[in-house]
C-alpha positions in Angstrom: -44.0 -100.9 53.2 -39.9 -101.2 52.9 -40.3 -102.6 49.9 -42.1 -99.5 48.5 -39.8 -96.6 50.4 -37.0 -98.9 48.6 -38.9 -98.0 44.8 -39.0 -94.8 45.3 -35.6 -94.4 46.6 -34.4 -95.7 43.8 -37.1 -93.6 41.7 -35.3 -90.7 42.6 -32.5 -90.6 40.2 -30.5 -88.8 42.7 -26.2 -89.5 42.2 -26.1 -90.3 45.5 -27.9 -93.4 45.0 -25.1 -95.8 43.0 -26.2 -98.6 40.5 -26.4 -101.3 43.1 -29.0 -99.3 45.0 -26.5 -98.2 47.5 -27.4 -94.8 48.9 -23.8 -92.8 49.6 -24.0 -89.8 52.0 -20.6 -87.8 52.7 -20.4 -85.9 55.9 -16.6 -83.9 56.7 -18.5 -80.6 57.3 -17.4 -81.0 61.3 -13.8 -82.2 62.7 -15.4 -85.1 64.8 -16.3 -88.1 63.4 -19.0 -88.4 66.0 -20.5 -85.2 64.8 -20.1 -86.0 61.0 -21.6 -89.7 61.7 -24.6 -87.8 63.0 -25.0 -85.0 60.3 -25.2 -88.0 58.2 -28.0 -89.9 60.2 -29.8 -87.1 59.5 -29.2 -86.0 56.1 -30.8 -90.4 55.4 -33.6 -89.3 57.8 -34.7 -86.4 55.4 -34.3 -88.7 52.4 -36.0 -91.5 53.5 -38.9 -88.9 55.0 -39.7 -87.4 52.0 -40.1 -90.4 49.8 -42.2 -91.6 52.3 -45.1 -89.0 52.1 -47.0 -90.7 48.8 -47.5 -88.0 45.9 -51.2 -87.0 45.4 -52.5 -88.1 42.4 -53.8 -85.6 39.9 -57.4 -85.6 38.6 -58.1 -84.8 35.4 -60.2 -82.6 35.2 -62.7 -80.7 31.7 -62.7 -77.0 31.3 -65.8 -75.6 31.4 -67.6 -73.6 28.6 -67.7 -70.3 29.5 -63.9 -71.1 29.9 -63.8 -72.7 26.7 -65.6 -69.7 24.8 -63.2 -67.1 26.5 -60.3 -68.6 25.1 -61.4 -69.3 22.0 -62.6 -65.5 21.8 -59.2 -64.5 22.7 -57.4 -66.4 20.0 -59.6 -64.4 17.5 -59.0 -61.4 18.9 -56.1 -61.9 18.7 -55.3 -63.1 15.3 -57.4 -60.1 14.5 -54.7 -57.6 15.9 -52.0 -59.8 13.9 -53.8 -59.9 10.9 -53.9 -56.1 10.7 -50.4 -55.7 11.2 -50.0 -56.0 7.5 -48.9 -53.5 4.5 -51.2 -50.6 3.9 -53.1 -51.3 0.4 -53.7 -48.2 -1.6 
């Protein structure tokens, strides 16, 4: 399971992640080291967490044809309305 969390890390294409693999967080938002050292912890907490909920996959899935028919209906509508945006003949 490591291993995987490890692939999608470096999946990510985040620039916090170098080209070594080595995953860089800066934390001086507080004047304590203590504090910055745990703002940090946690930042790596939420990274690791969400690469560790596996994406659904999608399912491919066929329109149906009443679906189908609509849309084709409205293309020729449509191009109907376009087509009579041309020059008046006399």
């Amino acid at each position: 399971m490591p291993e995987l969390l490890k692939e999608r890390l470096l999946a990510l294409n985040d620039q916090r992640i170098s080209k070594d693999g080595v995953l860089v967080i800066k934390a001086q938002s507080h004047r304590s080291q203590e504090k910055n050292k745990a703002e940090a912890c946690e930042r790596l907490q939420e990274v690791v967490a969400s690469v560790a909920i596996s994406p659904l996959l999608r399912r491919a899935t066929k329109p149906t044809r009443s679906s189908q028919r609509k849309r084709l209906e409205g293309k020729a509508s449509r191009g109907q309305i376009k087509a009579a945006r041309g020059r008046v003949r006399d």
